[in-house]
Structure formats: C-alpha cells, structure tokens
C-alpha positions as a Markdown table, in Angstrom:
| # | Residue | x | y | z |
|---|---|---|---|---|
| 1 | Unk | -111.3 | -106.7 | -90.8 |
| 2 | Unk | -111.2 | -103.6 | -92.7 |
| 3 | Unk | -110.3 | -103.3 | -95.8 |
| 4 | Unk | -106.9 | -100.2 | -94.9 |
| 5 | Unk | -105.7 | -102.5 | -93.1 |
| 6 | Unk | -105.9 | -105.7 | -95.1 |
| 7 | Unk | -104.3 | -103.8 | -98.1 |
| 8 | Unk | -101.6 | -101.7 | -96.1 |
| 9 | Unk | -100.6 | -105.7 | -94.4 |
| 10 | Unk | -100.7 | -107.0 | -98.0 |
| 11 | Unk | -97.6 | -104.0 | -99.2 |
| 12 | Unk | -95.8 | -105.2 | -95.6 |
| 13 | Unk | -95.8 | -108.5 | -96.9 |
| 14 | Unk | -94.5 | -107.5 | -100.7 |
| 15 | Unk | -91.9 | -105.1 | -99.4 |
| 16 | Unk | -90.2 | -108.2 | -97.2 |
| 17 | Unk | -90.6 | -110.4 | -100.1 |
| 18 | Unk | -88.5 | -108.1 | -102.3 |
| 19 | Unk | -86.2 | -107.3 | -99.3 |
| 20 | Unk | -85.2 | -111.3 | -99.0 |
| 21 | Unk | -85.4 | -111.6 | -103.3 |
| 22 | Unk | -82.6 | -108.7 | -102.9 |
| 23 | Unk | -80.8 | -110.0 | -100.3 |
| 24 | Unk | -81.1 | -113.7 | -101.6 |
| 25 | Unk | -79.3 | -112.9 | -105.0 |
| 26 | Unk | -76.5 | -110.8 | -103.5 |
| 27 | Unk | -75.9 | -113.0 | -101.0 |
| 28 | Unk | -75.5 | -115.5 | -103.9 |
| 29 | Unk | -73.7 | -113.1 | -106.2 |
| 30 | Unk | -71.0 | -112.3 | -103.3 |
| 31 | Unk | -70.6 | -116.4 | -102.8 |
| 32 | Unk | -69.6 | -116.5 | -106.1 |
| 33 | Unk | -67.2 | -113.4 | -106.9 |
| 34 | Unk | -65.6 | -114.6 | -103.8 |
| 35 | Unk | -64.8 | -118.4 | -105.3 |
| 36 | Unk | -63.7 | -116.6 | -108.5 |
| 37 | Unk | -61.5 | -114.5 | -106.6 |
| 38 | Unk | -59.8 | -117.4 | -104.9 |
| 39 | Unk | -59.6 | -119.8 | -107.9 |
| 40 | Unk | -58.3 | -116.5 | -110.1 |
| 41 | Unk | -55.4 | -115.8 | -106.9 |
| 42 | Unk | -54.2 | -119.9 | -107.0 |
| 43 | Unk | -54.3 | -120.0 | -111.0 |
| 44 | Unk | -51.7 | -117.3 | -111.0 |
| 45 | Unk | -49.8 | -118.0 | -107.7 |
| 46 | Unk | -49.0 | -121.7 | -109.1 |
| 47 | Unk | -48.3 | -121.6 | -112.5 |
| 48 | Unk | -44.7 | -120.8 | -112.2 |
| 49 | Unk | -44.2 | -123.9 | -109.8 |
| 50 | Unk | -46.4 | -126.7 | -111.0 |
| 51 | Unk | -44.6 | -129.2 | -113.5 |
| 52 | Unk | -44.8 | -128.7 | -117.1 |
| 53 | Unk | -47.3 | -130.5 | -118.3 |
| 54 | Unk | -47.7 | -131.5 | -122.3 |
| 55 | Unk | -50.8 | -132.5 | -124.1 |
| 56 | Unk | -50.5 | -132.8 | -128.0 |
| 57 | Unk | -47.6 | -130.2 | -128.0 |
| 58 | Unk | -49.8 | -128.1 | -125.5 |
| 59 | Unk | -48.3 | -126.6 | -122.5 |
| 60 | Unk | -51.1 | -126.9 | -119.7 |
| 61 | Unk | -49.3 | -125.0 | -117.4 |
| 62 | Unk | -49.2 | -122.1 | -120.0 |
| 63 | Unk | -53.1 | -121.9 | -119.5 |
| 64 | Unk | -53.3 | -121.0 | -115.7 |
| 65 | Unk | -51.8 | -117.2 | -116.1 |
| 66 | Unk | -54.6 | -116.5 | -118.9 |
| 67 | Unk | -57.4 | -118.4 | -116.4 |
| 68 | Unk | -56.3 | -116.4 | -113.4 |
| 69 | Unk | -56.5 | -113.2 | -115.2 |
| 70 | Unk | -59.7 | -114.7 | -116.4 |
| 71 | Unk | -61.4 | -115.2 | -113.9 |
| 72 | Unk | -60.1 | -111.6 | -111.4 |
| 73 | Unk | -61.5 | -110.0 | -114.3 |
| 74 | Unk | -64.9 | -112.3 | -114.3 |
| 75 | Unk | -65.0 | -111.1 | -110.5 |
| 76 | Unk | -64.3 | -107.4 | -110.7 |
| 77 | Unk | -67.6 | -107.7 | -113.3 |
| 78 | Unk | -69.9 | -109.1 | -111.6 |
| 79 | Unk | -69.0 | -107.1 | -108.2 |
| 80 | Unk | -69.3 | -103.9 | -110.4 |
| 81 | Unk | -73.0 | -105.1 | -111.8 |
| 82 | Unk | -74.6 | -107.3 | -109.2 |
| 83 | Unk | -72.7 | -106.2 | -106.1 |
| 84 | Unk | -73.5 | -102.0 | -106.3 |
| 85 | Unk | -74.1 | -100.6 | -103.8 |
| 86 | Unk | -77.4 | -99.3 | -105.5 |
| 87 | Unk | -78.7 | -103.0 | -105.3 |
| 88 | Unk | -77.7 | -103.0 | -101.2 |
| 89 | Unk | -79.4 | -100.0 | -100.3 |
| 90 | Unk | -82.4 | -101.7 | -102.8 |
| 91 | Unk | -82.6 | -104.2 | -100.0 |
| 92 | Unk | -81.9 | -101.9 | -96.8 |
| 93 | Unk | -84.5 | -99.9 | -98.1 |
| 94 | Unk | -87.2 | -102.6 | -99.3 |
| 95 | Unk | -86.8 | -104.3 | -95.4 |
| 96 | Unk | -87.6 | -100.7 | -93.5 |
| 97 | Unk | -90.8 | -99.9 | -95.6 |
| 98 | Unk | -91.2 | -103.6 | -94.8 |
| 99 | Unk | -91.3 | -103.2 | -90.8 |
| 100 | Unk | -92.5 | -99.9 | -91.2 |
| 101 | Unk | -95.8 | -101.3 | -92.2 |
| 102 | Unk | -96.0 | -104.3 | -90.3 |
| 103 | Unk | -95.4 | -101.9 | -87.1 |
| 104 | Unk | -98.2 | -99.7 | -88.1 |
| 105 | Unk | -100.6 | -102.5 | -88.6 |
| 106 | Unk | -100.0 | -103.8 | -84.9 |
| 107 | Unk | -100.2 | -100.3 | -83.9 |
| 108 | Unk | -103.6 | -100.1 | -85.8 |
| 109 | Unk | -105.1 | -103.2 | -84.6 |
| 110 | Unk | -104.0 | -102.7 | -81.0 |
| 111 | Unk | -106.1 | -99.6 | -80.7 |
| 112 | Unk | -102.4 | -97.6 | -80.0 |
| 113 | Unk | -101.7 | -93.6 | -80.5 |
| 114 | Unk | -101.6 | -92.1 | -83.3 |
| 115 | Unk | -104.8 | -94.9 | -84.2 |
| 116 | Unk | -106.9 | -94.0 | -80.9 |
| 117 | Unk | -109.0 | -91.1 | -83.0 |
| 118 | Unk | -112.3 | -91.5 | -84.5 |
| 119 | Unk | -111.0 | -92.1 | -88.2 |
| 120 | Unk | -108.1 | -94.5 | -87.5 |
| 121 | Unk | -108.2 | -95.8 | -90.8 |
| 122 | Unk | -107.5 | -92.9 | -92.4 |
| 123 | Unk | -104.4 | -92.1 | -90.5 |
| 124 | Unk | -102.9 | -95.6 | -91.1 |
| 125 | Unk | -103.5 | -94.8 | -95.1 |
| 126 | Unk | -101.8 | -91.8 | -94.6 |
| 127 | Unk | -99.1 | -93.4 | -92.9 |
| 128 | Unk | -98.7 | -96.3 | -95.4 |
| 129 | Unk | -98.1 | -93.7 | -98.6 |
| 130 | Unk | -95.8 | -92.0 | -96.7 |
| 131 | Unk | -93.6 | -95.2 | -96.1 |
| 132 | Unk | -93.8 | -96.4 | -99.2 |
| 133 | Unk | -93.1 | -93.1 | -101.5 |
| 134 | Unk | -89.6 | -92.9 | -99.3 |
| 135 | Unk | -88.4 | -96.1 | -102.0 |
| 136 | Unk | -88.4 | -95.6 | -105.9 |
| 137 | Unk | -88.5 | -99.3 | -106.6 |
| 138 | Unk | -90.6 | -101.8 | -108.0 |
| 139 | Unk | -92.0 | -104.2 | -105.6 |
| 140 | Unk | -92.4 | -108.0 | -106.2 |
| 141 | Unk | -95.7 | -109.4 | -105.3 |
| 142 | Unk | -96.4 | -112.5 | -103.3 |
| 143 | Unk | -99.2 | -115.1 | -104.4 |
| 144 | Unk | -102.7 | -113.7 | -104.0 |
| 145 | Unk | -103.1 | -116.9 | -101.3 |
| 146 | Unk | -100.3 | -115.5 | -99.8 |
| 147 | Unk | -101.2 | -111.9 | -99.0 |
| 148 | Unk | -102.6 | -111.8 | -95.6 |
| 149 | Unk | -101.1 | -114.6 | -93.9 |
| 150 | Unk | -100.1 | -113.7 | -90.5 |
| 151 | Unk | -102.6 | -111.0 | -90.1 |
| 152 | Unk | -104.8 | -111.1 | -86.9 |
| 153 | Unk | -108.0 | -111.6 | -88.1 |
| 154 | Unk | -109.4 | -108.8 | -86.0 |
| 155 | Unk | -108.8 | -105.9 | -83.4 |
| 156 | Unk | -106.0 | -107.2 | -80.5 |
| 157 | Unk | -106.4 | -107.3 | -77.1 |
| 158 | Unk | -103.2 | -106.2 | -74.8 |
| 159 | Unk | -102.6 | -110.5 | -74.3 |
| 160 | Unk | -103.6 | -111.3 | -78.0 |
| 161 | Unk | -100.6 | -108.3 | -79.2 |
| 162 | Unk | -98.3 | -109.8 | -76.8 |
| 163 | Unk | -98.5 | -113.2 | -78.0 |
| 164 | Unk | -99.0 | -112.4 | -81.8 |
| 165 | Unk | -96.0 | -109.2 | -82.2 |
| 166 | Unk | -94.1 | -109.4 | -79.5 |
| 167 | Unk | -93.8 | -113.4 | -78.3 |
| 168 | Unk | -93.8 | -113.8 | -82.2 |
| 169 | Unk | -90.9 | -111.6 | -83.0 |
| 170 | Unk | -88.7 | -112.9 | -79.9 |
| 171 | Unk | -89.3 | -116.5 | -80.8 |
| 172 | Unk | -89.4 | -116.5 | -84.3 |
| 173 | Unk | -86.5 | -113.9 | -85.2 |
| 174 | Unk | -84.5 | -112.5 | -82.6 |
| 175 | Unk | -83.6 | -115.9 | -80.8 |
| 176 | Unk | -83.1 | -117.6 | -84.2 |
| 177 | Unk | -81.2 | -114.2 | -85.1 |
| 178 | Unk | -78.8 | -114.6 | -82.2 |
| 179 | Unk | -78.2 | -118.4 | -82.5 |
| 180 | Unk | -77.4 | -117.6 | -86.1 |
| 181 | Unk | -75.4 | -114.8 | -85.8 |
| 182 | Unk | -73.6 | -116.5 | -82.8 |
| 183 | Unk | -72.9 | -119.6 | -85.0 |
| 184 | Unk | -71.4 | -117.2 | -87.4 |
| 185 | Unk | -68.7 | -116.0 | -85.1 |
| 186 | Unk | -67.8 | -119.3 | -83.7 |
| 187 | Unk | -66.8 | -120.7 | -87.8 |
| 188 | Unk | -65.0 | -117.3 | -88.4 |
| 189 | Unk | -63.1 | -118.2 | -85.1 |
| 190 | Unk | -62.4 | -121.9 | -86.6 |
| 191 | Unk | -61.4 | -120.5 | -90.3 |
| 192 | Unk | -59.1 | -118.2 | -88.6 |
| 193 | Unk | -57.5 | -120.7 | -86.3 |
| 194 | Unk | -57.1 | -123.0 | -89.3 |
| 195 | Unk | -55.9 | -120.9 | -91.9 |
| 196 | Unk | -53.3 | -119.3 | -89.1 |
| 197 | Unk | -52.5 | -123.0 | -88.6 |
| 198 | Unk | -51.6 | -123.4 | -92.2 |
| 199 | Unk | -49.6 | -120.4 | -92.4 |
| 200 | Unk | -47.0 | -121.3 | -89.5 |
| 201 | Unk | -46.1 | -124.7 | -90.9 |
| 202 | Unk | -46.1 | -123.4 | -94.5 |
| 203 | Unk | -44.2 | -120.7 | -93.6 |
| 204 | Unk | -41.5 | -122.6 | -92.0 |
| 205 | Unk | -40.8 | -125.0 | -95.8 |
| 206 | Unk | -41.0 | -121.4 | -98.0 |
| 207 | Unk | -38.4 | -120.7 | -97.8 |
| 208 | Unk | -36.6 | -124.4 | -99.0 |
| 209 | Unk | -40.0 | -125.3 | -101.4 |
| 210 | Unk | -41.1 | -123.1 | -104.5 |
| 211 | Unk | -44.7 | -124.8 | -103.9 |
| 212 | Unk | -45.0 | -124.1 | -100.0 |
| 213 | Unk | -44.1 | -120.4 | -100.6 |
| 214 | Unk | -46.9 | -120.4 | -103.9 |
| 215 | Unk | -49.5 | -122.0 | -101.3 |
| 216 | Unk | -49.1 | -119.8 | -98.5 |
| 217 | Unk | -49.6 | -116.9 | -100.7 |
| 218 | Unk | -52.4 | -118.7 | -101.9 |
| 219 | Unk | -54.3 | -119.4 | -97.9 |
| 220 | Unk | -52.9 | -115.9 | -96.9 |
| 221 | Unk | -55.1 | -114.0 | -100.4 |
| 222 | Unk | -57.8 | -116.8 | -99.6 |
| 223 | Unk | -57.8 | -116.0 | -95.5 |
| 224 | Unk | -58.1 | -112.3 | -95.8 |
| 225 | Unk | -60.8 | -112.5 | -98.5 |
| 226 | Unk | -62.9 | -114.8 | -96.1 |
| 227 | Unk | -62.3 | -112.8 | -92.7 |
| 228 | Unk | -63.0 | -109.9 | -94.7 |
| 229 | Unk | -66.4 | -111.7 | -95.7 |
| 230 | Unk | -67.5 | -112.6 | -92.2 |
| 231 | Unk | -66.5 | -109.7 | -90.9 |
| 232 | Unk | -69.0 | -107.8 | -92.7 |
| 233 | Unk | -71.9 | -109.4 | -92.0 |
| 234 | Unk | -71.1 | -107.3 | -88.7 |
| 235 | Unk | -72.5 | -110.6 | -86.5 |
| 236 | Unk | -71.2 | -109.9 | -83.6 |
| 237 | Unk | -72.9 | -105.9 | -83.2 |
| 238 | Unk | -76.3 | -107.8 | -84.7 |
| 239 | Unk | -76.4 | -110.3 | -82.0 |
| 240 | Unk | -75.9 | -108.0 | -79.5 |
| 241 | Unk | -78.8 | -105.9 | -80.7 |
| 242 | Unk | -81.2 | -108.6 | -80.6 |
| 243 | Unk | -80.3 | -109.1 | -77.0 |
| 244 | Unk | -80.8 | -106.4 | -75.8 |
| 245 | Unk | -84.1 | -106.3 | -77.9 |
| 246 | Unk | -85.4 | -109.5 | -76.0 |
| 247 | Unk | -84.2 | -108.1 | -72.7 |
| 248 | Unk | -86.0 | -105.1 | -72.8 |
| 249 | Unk | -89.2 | -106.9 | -74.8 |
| 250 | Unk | -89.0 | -109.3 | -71.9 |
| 251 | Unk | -88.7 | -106.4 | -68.9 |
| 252 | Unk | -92.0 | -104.8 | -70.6 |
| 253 | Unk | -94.4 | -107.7 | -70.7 |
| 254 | Unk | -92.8 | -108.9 | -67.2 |
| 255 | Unk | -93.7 | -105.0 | -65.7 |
| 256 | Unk | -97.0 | -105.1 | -68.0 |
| 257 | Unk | -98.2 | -108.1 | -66.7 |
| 258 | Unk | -97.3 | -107.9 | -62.8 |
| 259 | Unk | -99.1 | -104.1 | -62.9 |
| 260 | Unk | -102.0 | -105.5 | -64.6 |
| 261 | Unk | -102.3 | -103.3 | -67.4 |
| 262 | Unk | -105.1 | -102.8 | -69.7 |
| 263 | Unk | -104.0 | -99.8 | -71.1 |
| 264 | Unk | -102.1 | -99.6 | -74.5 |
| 265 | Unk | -98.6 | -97.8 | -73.1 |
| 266 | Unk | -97.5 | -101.8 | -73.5 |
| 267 | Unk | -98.0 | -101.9 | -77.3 |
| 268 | Unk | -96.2 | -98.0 | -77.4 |
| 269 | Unk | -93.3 | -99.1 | -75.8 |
| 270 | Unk | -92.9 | -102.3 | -77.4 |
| 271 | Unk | -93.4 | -100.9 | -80.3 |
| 272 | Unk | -90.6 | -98.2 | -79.9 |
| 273 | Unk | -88.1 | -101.1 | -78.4 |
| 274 | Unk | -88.8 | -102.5 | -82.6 |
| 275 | Unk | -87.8 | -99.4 | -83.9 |
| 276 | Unk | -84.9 | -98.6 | -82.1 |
| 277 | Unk | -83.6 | -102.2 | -82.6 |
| 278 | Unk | -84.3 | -101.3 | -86.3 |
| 279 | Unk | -82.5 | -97.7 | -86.0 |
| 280 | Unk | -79.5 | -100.1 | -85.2 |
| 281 | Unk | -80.0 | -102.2 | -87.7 |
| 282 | Unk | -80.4 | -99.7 | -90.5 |
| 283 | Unk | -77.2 | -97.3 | -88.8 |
| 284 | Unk | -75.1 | -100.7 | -89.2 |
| 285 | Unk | -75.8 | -101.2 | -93.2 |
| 286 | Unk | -75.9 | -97.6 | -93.9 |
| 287 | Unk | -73.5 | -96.2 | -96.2 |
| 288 | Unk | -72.5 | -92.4 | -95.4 |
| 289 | Unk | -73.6 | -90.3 | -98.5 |
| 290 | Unk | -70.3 | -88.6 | -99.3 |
| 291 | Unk | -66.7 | -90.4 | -98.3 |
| 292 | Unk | -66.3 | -87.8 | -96.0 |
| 293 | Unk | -69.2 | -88.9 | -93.8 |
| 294 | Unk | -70.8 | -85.3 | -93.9 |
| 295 | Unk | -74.4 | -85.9 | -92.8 |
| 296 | Unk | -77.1 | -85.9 | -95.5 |
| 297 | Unk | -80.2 | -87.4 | -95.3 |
| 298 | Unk | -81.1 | -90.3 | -96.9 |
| 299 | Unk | -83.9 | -92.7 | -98.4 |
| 300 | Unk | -83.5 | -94.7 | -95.1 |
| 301 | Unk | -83.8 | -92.1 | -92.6 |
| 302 | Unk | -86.9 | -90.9 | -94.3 |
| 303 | Unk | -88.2 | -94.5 | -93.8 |
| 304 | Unk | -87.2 | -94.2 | -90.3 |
| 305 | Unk | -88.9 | -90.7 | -90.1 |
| 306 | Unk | -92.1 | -91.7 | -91.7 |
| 307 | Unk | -92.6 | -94.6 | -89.5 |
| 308 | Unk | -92.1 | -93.2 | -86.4 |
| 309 | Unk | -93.0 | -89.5 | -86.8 |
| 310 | Unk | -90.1 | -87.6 | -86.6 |
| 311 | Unk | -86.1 | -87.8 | -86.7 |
| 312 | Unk | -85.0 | -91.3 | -85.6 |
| 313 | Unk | -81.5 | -91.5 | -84.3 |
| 314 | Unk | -79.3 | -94.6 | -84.0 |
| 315 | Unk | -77.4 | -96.2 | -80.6 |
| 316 | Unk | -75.4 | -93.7 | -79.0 |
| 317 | Unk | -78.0 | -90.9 | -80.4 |
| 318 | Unk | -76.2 | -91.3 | -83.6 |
| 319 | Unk | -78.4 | -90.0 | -87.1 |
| 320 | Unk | -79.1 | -93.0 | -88.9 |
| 321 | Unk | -77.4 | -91.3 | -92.0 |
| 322 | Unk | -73.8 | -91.5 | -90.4 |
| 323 | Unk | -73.5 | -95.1 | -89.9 |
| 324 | Unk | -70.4 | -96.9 | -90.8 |
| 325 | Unk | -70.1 | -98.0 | -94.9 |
| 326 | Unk | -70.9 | -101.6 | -95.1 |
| 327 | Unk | -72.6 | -104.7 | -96.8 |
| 328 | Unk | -71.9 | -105.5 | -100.5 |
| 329 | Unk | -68.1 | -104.2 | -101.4 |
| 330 | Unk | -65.3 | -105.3 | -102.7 |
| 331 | Unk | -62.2 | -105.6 | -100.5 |
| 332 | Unk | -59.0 | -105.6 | -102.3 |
| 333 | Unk | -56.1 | -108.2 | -101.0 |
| 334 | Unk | -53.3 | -108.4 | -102.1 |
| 335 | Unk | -51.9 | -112.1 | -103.7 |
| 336 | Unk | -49.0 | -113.0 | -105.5 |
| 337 | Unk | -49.1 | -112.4 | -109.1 |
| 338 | Unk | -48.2 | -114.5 | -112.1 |
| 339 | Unk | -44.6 | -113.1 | -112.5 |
| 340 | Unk | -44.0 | -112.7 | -108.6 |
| 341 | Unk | -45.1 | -109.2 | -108.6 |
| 342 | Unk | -48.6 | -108.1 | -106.2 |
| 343 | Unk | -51.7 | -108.4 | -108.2 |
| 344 | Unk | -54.8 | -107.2 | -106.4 |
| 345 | Unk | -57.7 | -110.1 | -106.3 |
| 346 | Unk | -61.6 | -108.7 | -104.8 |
| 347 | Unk | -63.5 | -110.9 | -102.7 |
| 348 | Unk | -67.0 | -109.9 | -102.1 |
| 349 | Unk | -67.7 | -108.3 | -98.3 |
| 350 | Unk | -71.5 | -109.7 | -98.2 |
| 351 | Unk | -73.1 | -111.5 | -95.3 |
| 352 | Unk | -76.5 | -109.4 | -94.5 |
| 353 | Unk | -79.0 | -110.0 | -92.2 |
| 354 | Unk | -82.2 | -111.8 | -92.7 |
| 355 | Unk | -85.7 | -110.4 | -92.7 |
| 356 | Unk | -88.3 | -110.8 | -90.6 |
C-alpha cells in the first residue's frame, strides 16, 4: 500500500472524527437549551397559581418569576454561543471533506477514472488538497492505532469494492440510517398524539381551574418546542434518501453481476449514486447565504465541486447552495408569561444526521 493513499485515508478518517465531535456537542448543547427552555416556560407560567409557600418568612413562590427569567435567559446564551450557525456548517463541512476523501480512496484503489493514468498517485494528492483547503478549520486527530482502520490493505478487485464500499455502506449506514430515522418519526407521532391528548382534556377544566389553564400553556410551549425539535432533524426526507440510495446501489450490483462485468463502470456509478445521495444530504442542512436565498456559492459546494469535478447539483437539479435553512436554530414559541402577558421561550431546532 502506498504511502498517497495511506495518508489521504488517514485525513478521511480525522475529518469524520471532527464531523461527529461537532455534531456530538451540538446535539448535546440543543438537548440542554431545550430543557432550560421548558423548565424557564413552567417557572413562569405557575407562579401566579401555586400556593404560597413560607420558609423562615421566605416566600418560595416569589422565587419562580426570577428562575424562569433565569433560566430563558441561560438558554438564549448558550443557543447564541454553542448553537451558531458557524459551529453547524463546522460540522456540514467537516463530514463532506470526510466522504470526499473516503470516495476518492475507493476510487483510487479500484483502479476507477480519473486514477486509470500512469501517475495515479499524484492525481489522488492533488485531489485530497483540493478537498481539504475548501474548510478553514482545525481538524482533531484520531489515535495513531486508529488511523488506517478500514482501509483495504491493497488494490480492489470489482467483488472485493463491492463487498468492502458498497455492501459496507448499505449495511452499516444506510439500513441503520433508515431504521433510525424511521424510529424518529414514529416517537414524534407518539409525542404529538400525547401532548394533543393532554390539551383536549386540559382544555376543557381551563376555564373553571387557574392550574389546568397554567398547565396547558405549559404542554402547548413544551409541544411546539419539541415538534419543532424533531422536525428539524428533517427524518422523514433523510430516510427517503437512503432508500432510494440502497435501491439504486442494489439495481447496480444486481445489473453488474448478471452482465458479468469486469470493467470499472460499476465502481463509477456506484460511486456517483454516493455523491448524489450526499448532494441531498448537504442541500437538506444547507443554509442559503443571504435571507433572500439569492444563490452564492458556498464552502460546501466547493466540497461538492472538488470531489466530484465540477458543479454538483442537488434533487430536482437544485444548486446545493439554495437548500432550505436548517439544523442548529432557535425557534421562538410563544408561552405564557409571568404576569399573563406572551413571553417568547427558544428551544433548540437540532437533530442532525450521523456520520458514516
């Protein structure tokens, strides 16, 4: 194995570490602006109608009012620093230079166009700077150990690419992606159904019981923040990407292996059914540049451009730099304030992807 391709697999494999560190913490982050958001939303709505309670001349109940403003203001904090959208497109980015090079490596290995010349090696370094020079961020490093693992440990045959890339990829992500994504949907569909549940029998004592009225207010805030949280993690569109990724994946090696080819038109067309599933992929997190959703290029596209050699264009031949604005936001909902009057409360809109 030489040693282009041992380093340019050894950046593949920092750049999806980095990709899941980023995506880890603002999955994290999200979980907790959207508990703060809730708690600060029921601290508020029930202090005017929970009984006065008195500690050492203390008035407990004159707390809540100062905690809910508390903690909505803990929440608009940490959405402002750890929930930017700078730290989202850190992870969008970090996860295309990341199958950016693990696609080029295949391609490398497999003997595919543009690596059937007489100095492959040099193309694939070329290649590599060009993927990674699309991100200004610093990468984390995986353990030394850790480096090559998963790497063929030499050129691929058209059954050895088929079992290592493309059985690899429909077993290991995209059926696990589905089931995921799938499962997803189905507890959304149960939150709703409860929460809606909660709502018609509260709403039918709110109007005789101060606390039934505080509570719905309280399930209503709490309902949209949450819908508003699965919503975003845009399951439904995902799953149906990796479908038809698997169907098509599928319909190749099933054509491939009734023809009896030896050629590498497999490993080309496999390989473009990846990056078209990742065109998706990146058009669904992509934020448009300006509110106006004028198309600019982006740092993405350019990942997109470098990897496959030209302008890559989304579902629907859509530019990859007009996909909808998504992933780490902050949805405003309105909740009953501590006086009665509307207070806005911000749950975090986070529930990305993983990474292969």
């Amino acid at each position: 194995m030489d040693k282009t391709v041992q380093y340019v697999w050894s950046e593949y494999r920092n750049w999806a570490l980095t990709s899941r560190n980023v995506k880890a913490r603002l999955e994290k982050a999200g979980a907790v602006v959207l508990l703060l958001s809730i708690l600060g939303t029921a601290a508020g709505t029930l202090s005017p109608v929970l009984p006065d309670l008195i500690v050492n001349d203390f008035h407990v109940v004159s707390i809540l009012p100062w905690a809910s403003a508390a903690l909505l203001a803990v929440a608009a904090y940490l959405t402002s620093q750890l929930l930017a959208d700078s730290q989202r497109q850190v992870w969008v980015k970090a996860r295309a230079v990341a199958e950016g090079l693990k696609s080029e490596c295949f391609k490398y290995l497999a003997g595919a166009p543009p690596y059937d010349v007489e100095h492959p090696a040099h193309v694939l370094a070329d290649k590599a700077y060009d993927l990674q020079r699309s991100i200004a961020e610093v990468k984390e490093q995986v353990k030394p150990e850790e480096r090559l693992k998963g790497l063929p440990t030499g050129p691929l045959t058209l059954p050895a690419y088929v079992e290592n890339r493309v059985r690899e990829q429909i077993d290991k992500y995209y059926i696990p992606g589905i089931s995921r994504h799938s499962a997803a949907l189905r507890r959304a569909k149960l939150v709703a159904l409860g929460s809606g549940f909660l709502i018609v029998l509260l709403s039918v004592g709110s109007s005789k019981a101060a606390w039934a009225a505080a509570v719905l207010g309280i399930i209503t805030t709490a309902a949209a923040a949450i819908a508003a949280w699965f919503q975003s993690g845009r399951h439904q569109q995902l799953a149906l990407n990796y479908q038809d990724a698997v169907s098509k994946l599928e319909l190749l090696v099933a054509r491939s292996e009734m023809a009896g080819d030896t050629d590498k038109r497999l490993v080309v067309e496999a390989e473009a059914v990846f990056q078209a599933e990742h065109a998706a992929w990146l058009s669904e997190w992509q934020t448009p540049a300006t509110g106006d959703a004028a198309e600019k290029r982006t740092g993405n596209s350019a990942v997109a451009d470098a990897s496959n050699g030209g302008a890559v264009r989304g579902p629907d031949d859509v530019p990859l730099d007009r996909g909808p604005a998504g992933g780490v936001q902050v949805v405003p909902v309105a909740s009953p304030g501590m006086s009665g009057s509307t207070r806005g409360s911000s749950a975090p809109a986070m529930a990305p992807d993983a990474t292969s």
